[in-house]
N, C-alpha and C positions, 0 to 999 in steps of 0.2 A: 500437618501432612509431611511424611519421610517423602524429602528427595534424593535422598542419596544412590538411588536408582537413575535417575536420571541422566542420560546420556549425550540428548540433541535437543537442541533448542531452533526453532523452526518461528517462522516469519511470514507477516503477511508485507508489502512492499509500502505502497502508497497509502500515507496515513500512520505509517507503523515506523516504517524506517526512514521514509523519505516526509515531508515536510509539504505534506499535500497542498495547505493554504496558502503557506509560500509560494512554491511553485506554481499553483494555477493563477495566482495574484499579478504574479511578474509576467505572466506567459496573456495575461489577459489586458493589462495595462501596453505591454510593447503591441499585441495586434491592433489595440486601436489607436496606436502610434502611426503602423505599418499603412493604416488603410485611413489617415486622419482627413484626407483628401477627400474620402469618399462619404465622409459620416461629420463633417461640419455642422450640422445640426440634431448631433447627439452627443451630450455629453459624457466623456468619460466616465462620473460616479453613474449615471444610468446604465450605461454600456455593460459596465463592470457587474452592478445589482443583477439585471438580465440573466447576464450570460449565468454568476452564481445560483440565479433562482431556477433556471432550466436544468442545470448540470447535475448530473447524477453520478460522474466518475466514471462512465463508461464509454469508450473509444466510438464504437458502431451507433452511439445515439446521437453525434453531435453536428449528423443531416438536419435532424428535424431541432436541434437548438435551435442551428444558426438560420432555416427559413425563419421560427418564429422571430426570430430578431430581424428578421428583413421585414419581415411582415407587421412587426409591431410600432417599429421606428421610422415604417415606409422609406426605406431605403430603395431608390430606385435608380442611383448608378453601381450599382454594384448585386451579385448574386450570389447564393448560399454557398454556391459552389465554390466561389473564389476563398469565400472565410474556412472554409471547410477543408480547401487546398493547405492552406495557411498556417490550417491548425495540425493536418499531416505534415509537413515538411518542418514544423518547429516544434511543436508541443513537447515530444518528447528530450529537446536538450533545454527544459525547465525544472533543474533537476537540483535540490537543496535538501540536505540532510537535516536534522534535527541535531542540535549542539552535541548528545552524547551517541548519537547513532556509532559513531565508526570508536570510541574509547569502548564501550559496553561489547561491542563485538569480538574487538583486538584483548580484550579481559576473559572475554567468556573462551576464546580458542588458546588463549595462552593455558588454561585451564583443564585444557582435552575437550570440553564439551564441542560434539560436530555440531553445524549451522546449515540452515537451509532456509529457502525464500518459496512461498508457493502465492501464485501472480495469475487473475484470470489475463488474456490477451496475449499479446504477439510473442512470439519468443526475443525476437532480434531487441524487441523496442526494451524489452525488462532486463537482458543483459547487457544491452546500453547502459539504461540507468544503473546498475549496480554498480557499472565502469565509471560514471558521471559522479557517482554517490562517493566514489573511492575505497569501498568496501566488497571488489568483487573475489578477494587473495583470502579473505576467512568467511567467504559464505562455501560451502562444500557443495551444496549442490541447489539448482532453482529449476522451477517446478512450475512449468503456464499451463495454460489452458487450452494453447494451441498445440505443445507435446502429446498431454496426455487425452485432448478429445473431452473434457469434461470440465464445465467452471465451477468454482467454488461454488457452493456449499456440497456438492456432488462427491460423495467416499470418497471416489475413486480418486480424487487427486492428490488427496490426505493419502491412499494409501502409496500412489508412486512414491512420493518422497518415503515415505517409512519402507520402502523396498529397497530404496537408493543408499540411504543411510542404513540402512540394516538395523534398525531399531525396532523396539516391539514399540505400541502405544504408548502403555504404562512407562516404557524411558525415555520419551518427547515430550517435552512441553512445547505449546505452540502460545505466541503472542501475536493479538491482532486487535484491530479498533474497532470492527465492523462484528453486532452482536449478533445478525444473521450469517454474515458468509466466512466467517471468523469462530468466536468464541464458541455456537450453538455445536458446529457438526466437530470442531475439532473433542471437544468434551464427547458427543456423544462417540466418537470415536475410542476414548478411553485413554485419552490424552491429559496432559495434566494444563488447563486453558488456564490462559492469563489474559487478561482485558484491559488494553491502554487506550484508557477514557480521554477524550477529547473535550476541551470547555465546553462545545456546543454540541458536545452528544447527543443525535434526538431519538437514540435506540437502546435500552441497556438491558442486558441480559440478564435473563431467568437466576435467581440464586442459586439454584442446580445446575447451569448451565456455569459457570463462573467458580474459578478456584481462588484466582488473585485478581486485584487490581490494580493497577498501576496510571502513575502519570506521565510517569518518564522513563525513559529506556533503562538509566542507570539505577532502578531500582530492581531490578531484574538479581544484579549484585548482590542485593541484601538479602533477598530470596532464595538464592542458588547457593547450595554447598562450592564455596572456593578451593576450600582446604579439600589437596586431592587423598586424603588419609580419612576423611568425612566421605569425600564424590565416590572412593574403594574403585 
């Protein structure tokens, strides 16, 4: 495949650039620090199992996590609301990059290639983390879902950023983990998709749907024309 068209390199956030496992690992370990008073007769590794087996990565589900964990461990000093509290006010400064996230970036813009982050949820909460991440001085522009009215996999949010950056499809390549709200629409878009598989991947995309695959950020580097007499 010629990339020497190729202009922007575009991101999906959690999972992609940030260190999702990490983060939610640490973020779920200290709440049952926070609240250890109240959960003496639940263990940690249960805690921790629970909370990963209900979480699906989405901010507005995690009412109904944390009743069934009231309801499962029969917690009865304490209610959803307070964990729910808990997890607003902290969640998002669990914030841990992937070892090559912020070199592959500071690479790719020293290069001319533009960068962009497209993020379904808050806007405030995503440009936080970008600023947590230490990566927010070579992303060019980020892209939620509370800007543009629409969550991934929905065009339209795929097309804001390619508005923003002035790119056509064919000169973005988009990297993401997620083979529904990621890899599938950014391809059908007419993008050039990359898919940064994850050990415990339980979703992989269509062969048509998939151009590259990757494990790791800095593999992106072998892929992409460096040489700016190759990128033109």
């Amino acid at each position: 495949m010629d990339l020497s068209r190729i202009k922007a390199v575009v991101f999906d956030l959690e999972g992609t650039l940030l260190d999702r496992r990490k983060s939610r690992d640490k973020f779920i370990e200290e709440q049952y620090e926070r609240f250890h008073d109240y959960l003496v007769r639940v263990q940690l590794a249960d805690f921790k199992n629970k909370f990963i087996e209900l979480d699906d990565d989405e901010d507005h589900d995690k009412p109904e996590l944390y009743k069934a964990i009231i309801k499962d461990f029969h917690i009865d000093r304490l209610s959803w609301k307070d964990l729910f509290h808990d997890f607003e006010m902290h969640f998002y400064r669990y914030v841990f990059p992937y070892y090559d996230t912020l070199y592959t970036l500071e690479r790719l813009a020293e290069k001319g290639y533009l960068t962009g982050v497209i993020a379904n949820g808050k806007s405030k909460i995503k440009a936080y983390r970008l600023h947590a991440l230490g990566i927010e001085h070579v992303i060019n522009y980020l892209s939620t879902s509370q800007t543009v009215g629409y969550r991934k996999p929905h065009p339209r949010i795929f097309e804001d950023m390619l508005e923003q950056l002035d790119t056509k499809p064919e000169e973005t390549m988009y990297v993401g983990d997620d083979a529904l709200n990621d890899v599938a629409p950014a391809r059908a878009m007419g993008m050039v998709s990359v898919w940064f598989k994850e050990e415990d991947a339980e979703l992989e995309p269509l062969p048509e749907e998939v151009d590259y695959t990757i494990t790791t950020l800095e593999e992106l580097l072998q892929i992409l024309p460096l040489d700016e007499e190759q990128k033109g």
